[in-house]
C-alpha positions in Angstrom: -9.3 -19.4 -20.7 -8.0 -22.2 -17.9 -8.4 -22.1 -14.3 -4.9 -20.6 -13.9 -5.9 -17.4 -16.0 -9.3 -17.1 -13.6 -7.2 -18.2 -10.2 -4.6 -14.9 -11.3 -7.8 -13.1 -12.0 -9.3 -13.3 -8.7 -6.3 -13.3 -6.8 -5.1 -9.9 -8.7 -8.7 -8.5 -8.0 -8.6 -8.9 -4.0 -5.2 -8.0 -3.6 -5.7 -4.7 -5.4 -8.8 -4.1 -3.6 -7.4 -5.2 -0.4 -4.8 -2.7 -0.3 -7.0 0.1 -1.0 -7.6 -0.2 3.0 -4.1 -1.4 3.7 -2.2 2.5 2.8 -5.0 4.2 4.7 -5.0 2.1 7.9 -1.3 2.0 8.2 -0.7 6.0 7.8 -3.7 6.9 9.6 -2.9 4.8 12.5 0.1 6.8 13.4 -1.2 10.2 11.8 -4.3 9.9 14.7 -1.5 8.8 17.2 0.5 11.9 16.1 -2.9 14.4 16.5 -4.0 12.4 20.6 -0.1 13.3 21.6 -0.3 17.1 20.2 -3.5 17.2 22.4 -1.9 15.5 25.2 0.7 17.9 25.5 -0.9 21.0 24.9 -4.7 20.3 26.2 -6.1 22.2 23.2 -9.2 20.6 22.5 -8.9 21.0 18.7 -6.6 18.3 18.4 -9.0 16.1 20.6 -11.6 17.0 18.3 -9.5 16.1 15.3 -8.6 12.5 16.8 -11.8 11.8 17.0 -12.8 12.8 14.4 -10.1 11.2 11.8 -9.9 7.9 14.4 -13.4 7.1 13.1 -12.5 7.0 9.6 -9.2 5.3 10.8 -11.7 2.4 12.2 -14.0 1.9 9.6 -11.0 1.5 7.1 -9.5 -0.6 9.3 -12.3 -3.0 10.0 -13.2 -3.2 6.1 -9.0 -4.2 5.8 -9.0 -7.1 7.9 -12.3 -8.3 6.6 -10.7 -8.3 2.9 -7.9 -9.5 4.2 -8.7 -13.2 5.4 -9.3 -13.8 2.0 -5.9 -13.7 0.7 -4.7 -16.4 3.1 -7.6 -18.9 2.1 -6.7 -18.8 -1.9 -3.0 -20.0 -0.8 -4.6 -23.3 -0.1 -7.8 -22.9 -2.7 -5.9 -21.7 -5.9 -2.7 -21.9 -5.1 -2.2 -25.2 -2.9 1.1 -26.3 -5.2 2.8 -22.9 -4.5 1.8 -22.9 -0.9 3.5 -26.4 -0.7 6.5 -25.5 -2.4 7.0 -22.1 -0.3 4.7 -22.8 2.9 8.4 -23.8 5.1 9.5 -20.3 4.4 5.9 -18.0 4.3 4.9 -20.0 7.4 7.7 -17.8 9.9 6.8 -14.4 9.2 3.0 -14.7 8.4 2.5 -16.6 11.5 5.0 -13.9 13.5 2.5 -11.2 12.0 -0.6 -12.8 12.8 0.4 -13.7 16.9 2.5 -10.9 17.4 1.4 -7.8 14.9 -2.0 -8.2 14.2 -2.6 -8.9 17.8 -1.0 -6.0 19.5 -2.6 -3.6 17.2 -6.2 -5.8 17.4 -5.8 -5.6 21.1 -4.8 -1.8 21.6 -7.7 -0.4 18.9 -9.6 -2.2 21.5 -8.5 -0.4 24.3 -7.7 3.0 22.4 -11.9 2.6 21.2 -13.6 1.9 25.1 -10.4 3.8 26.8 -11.9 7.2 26.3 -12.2 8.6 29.8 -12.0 4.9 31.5 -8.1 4.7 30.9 -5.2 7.2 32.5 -4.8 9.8 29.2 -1.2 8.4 29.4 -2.4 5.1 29.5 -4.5 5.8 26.2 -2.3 7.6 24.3 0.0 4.7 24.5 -2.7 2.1 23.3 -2.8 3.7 19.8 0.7 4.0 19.9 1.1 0.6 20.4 -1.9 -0.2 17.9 0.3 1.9 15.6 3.4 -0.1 15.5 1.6 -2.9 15.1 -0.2 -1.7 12.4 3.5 -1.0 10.7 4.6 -4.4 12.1 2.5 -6.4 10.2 2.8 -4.3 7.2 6.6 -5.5 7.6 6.3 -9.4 8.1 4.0 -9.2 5.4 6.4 -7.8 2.9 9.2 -10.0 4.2 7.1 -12.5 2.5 6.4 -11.2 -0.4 10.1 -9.9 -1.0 11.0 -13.5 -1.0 9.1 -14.0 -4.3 10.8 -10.9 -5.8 14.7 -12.3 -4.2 14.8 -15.6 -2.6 16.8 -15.9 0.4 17.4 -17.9 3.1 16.9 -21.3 1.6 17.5 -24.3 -0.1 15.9 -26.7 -2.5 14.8 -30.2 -0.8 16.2 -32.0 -3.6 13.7 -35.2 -2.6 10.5 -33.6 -2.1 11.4 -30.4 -4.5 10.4 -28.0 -1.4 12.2 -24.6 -0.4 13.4 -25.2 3.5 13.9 -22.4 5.5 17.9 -22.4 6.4 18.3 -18.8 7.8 15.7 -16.6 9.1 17.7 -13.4 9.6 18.4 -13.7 6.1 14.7 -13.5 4.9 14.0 -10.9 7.2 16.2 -8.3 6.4 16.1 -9.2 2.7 17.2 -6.1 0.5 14.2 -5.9 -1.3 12.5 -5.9 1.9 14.7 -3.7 3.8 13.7 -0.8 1.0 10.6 -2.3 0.1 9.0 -1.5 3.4 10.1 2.3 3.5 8.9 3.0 0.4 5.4 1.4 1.5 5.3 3.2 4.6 6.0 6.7 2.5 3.2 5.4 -0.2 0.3 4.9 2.9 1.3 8.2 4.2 1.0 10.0 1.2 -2.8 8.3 0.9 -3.2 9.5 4.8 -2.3 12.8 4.5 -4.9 13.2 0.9 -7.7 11.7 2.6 -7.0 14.5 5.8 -6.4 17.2 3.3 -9.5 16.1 1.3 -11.5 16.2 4.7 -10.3 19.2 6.1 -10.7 21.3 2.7 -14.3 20.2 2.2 -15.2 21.7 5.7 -13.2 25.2 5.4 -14.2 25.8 1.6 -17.8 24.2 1.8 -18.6 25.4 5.8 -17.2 28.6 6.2 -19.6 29.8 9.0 -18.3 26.3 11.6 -17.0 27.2 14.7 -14.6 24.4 14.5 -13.0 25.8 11.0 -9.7 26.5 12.5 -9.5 23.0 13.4 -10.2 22.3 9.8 -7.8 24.6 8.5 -5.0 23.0 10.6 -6.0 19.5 9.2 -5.1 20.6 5.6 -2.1 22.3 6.5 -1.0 19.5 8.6 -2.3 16.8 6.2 -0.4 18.9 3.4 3.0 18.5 4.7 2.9 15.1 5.1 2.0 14.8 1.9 4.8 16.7 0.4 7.3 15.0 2.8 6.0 11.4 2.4 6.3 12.3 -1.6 9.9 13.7 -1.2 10.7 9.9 0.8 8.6 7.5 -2.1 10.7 9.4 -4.7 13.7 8.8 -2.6 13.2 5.0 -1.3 11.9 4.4 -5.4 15.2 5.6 -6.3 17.2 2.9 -4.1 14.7 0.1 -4.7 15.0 0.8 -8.7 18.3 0.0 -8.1 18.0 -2.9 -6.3 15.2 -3.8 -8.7 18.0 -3.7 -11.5 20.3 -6.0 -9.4 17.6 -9.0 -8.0 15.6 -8.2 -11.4 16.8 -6.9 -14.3 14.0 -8.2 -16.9 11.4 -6.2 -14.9 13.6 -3.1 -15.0 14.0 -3.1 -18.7 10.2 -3.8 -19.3 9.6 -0.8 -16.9 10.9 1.0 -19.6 10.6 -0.9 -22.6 14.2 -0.7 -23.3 14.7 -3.9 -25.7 18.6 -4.0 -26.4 21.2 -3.8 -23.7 22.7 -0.5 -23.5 25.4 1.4 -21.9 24.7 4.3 -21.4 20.5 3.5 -21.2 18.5 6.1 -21.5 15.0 7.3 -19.7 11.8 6.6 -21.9 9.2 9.5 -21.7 7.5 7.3 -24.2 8.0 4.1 -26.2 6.1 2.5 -28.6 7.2 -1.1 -29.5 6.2 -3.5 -32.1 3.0 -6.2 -31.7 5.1 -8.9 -31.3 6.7 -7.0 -28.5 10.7 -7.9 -29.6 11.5 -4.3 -30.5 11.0 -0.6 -30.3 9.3 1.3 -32.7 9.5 4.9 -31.8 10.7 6.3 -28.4 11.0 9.7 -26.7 13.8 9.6 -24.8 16.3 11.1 -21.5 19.7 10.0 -22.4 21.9 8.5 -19.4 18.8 9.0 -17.1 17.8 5.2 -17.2 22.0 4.5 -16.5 21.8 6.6 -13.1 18.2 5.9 -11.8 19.3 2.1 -12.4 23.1 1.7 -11.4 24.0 5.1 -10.1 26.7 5.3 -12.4 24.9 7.8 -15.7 27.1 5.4 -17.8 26.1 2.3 -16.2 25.1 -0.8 -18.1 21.1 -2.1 -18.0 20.4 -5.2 -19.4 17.5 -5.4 -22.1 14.8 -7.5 -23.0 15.6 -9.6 -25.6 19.4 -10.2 -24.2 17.7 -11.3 -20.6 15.1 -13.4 -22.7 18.1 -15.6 -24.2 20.2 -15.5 -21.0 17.1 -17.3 -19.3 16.1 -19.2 -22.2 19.5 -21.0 -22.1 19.8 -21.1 -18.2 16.0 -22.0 -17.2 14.5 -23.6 -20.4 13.1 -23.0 -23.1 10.0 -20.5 -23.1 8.7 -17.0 -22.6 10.5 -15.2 -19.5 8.9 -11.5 -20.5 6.5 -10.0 -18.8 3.3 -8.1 -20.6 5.4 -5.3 -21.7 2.5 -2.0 -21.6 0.9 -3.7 -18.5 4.7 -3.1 -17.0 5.2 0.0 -18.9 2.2 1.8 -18.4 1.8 0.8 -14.4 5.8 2.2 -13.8 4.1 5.4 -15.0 1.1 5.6 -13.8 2.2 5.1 -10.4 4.7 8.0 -10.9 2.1 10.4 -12.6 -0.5 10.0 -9.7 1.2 10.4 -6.7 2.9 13.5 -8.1 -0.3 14.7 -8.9 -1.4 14.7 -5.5 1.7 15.9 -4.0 0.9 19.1 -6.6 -2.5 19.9 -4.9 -1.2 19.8 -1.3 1.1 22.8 -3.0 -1.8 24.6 -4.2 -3.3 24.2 -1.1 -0.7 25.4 1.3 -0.2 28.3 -0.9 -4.0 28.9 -0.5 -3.9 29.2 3.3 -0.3 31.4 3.3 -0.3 34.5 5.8 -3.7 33.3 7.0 -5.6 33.5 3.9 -8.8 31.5 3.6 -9.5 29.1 0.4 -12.5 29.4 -1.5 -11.7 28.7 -4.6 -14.3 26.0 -6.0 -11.5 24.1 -8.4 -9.2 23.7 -5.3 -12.5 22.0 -3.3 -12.7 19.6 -6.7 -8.9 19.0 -7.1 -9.2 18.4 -2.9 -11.7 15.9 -2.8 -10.2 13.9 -5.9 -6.9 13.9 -3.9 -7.1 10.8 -1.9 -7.8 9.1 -5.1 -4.5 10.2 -6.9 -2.5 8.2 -4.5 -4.5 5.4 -3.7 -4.2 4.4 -7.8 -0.5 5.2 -7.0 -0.4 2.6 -4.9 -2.2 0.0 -6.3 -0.7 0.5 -10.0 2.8 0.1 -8.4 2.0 -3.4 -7.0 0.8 -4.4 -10.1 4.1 -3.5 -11.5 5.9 -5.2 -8.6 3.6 -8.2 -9.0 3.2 -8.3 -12.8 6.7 -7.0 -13.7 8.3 -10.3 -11.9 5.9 -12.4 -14.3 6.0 -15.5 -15.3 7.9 -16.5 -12.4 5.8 -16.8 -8.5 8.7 -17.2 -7.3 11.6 -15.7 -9.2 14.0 -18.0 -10.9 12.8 -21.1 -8.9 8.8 -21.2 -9.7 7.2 -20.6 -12.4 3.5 -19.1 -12.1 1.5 -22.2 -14.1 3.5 -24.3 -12.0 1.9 -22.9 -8.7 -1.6 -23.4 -9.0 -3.6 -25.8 -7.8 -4.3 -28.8 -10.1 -7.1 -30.2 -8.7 -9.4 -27.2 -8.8 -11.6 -26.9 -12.2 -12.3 -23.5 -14.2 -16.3 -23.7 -13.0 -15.2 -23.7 -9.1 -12.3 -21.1 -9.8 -14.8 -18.8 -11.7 -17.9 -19.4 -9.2 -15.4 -17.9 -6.2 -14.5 -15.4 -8.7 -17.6 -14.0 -9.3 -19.0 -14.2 -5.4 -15.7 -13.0 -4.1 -16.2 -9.7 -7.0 -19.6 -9.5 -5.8 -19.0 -9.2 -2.0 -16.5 -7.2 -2.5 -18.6 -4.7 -4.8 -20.5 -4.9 -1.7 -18.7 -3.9 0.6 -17.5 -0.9 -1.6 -20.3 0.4 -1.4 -20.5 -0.3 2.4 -17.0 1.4 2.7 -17.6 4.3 0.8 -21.2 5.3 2.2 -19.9 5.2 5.6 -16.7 7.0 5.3 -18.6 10.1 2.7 -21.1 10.3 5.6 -18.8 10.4 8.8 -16.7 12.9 7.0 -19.3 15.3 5.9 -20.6 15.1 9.5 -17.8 16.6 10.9 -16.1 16.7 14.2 -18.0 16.4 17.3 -18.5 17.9 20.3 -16.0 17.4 22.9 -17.2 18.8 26.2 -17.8 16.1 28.7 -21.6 15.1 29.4 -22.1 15.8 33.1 -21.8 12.6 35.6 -24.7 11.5 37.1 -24.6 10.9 40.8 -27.1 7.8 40.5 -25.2 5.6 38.3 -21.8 3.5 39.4 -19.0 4.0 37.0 -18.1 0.5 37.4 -22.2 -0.6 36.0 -21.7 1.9 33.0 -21.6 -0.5 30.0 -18.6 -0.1 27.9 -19.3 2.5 24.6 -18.5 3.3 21.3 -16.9 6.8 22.2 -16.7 8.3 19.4 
């Protein structure tokens, strides 16, 4: 073990656990925009109540997402300080556009949308976490710009003096085909995690507190987190579909080790299952989908995809000698896994629409157990597929231009790499603990009253200090 193994360690560990808040706060953002405006046109006070009520958990997820979140920008220059010099010309455009422009028109209007409540014209309001909102999905997008550079550079060119990538078009980064589908299929992901955790809510309340006066309002939540849901899995199937055929184009080697297809073949079929040899260099035994592999790859069911030990020589002979396969099972299994769970939670929001059809109640204690599992399903959806994206395009940081070993930093030793390690894994255990306490305890509270507390004629609006209203 080197400091290189530790610095991919730690910096595999907080990404993953950073985007555990990152789905949540993007598809709640606008799923708590979408509940204020059904309120603000029709004045029934469930959907206020329902705002409120999911706009708390929307915060606390939120605030625990940004504080994960500074992290990632300080191992650049830690770990990673000979990446961030080789890349910084082209990362520097978008990050910096999503830190003055994104992050603060969504920091700023959270503001507003949280001490707004009854200070603020309703219009005025609404249109704050609207705004929050789109920056939310803003940043989300500048964010992956950067990232889909590593997948498909773009935009560039190699400083031949002080072996630098310059930034020679902009646009070009920007919309970036892997970006362009890349960001879709994120949005669809967070909404999918969105809609469980308001399912997961809502079902605890109208199974577990049958007696509330506010069940209707918790019946509408699961219905309404349901469908989105089902929708937001109908569009990850369909933007996986164009980016695994994009993935095939910009990437071919993590294609075939998605599906551990070792030999070039035309037509490739789908592997249900495949079991290769230790060595990794061939397949053992394999249940298979024949042309399936073809179509989801080319769109052609005849279509040519390349395997692994033909794109192993191709880059042998045009990069070097060396290794240019990823872990095959890590690649494997995570294509799967990402598959199997957010189908899995697209199956429950079935069972439980089909539970509240013609105006039937639930109360079926396995579809309370299945509910609250639910946000989980996706979330692990989410966070296996970036480990494909990220471990699939291994050993390159940058494909076909930067090698990983080649990116960290030199000067850091295994003892400083493995001391942030461990505190970084500890606060973040931490703060797990933090997360999870407070968003179990909001949630079984429920939703609160609404009903204005009378004014009092003694006290100046303008010397009322500003509130929490929530």
């Amino acid at each position: 073990m080197d400091a290189l193994d530790v610095a991919r360690w730690q910096f595999g560990v907080t990404t993953v656990y950073h985007f555990l808040f990152v789905p949540l706060t993007i598809g709640l953002s606008v799923l708590v925009a979408i509940l204020q405006t059904m309120w603000h046109r029709t004045g029934n006070e469930r959907y206020l109540k329902l705002t409120k009520f999911y706009g708390k958990l929307f915060l606390i997820n939120f605030a625990m997402g940004v504080v994960t979140g500074i992290v990632q920008e300080f191992q650049f220059g830690m770990n990673w300080s000979d990446y961030s010099r080789f890349v910084g010309d082209i990362f520097g455009a978008p990050l910096a556009i999503e830190a003055l422009v994104a992050f603060f028109l969504e920091s700023t209007f959270i503001g507003l949308w949280i001490f707004g409540w009854d200070r603020l014209p309703k219009r005025a309001h609404l249109a704050s976490i609207w705004a929050a909102a789109i920056g939310t999905n803003l940043s989300a997008y500048f964010i992956l710009a950067a990232n889909s550079f590593m997948q498909n550079p773009v935009g560039y060119r190699i400083n031949p003096t002080t072996g630098r990538a310059e930034l020679t078009d902009f646009v070009a980064v920007l919309t970036n085909k892997v970006a362009l589908i890349t960001f879709p299929h994120t949005l669809s992901g967070s909404f999918l995690v969105a809609g469980s955790l308001i399912v997961a809510v809502g079902l605890f309340h109208v199974i577990g507190n049958r007696d509330s006066a506010d069940t209707a309002a918790y019946r509408f939540a699961t219905r309404f987190g349901s469908w989105v849901v089902l929708i937001s899995s109908a569009l990850v199937l369909f933007t996986g579909d164009i980016q695994g055929k994009i993935m095939t184009d910009v990437q071919p080697m993590k294609m075939a080790a998605a599906e551990g297809l070792y030999t070039t073949e035309s037509p490739a079929s789908f592997s249900v299952l495949t079991v290769g040899s230790l060595d990794g260099s061939r397949e053992v035994f394999a249940i298979k989908i024949p042309y399936l592999l073809s179509f989801l790859g080319t769109g052609d069911p005849n279509g040519t995809v390349q395997g692994i030990n033909d794109l192993q020589a191709q880059y042998a002979s045009q990069y070097g000698a060396g290794s240019y396969t990823p872990i095959i099972p890590v690649t494997y299994w995570s294509f799967r896994f990402m598959i199997a769970f957010g189908m899995a939670a697209a199956a429950i929001a079935l069972l439980v629409l089909w539970s509240q059809r013609k105006g039937r109640t639930p109360t079926s204690r396995w579809l309370l157990r299945a509910g609250l599992v639910m946000p989980v399903l996706p979330l692990l959806a989410n966070s296996f597929g970036w480990i494909f994206t990220e471990m699939g395009r291994q050993p390159w940081i940058v494909f076909g231009e930067m090698l990983t070993r080649n990116g960290v930093s030199r000067s850091v030793s295994l003892t400083e790499v493995l001391t942030s390690f461990t505190a970084f894994t500890l606060i973040y255990a931490t703060l797990a603990v933090v997360e999870f306490k407070l968003l179990v305890g909001y949630a079984k509270a429920g939703v609160a009253d609404v009903t204005p507390a009378p004014e009092s004629d003694d006290t100046d609006d303008a010397e009322r200090p500003l509130a929490f209203a929530y």
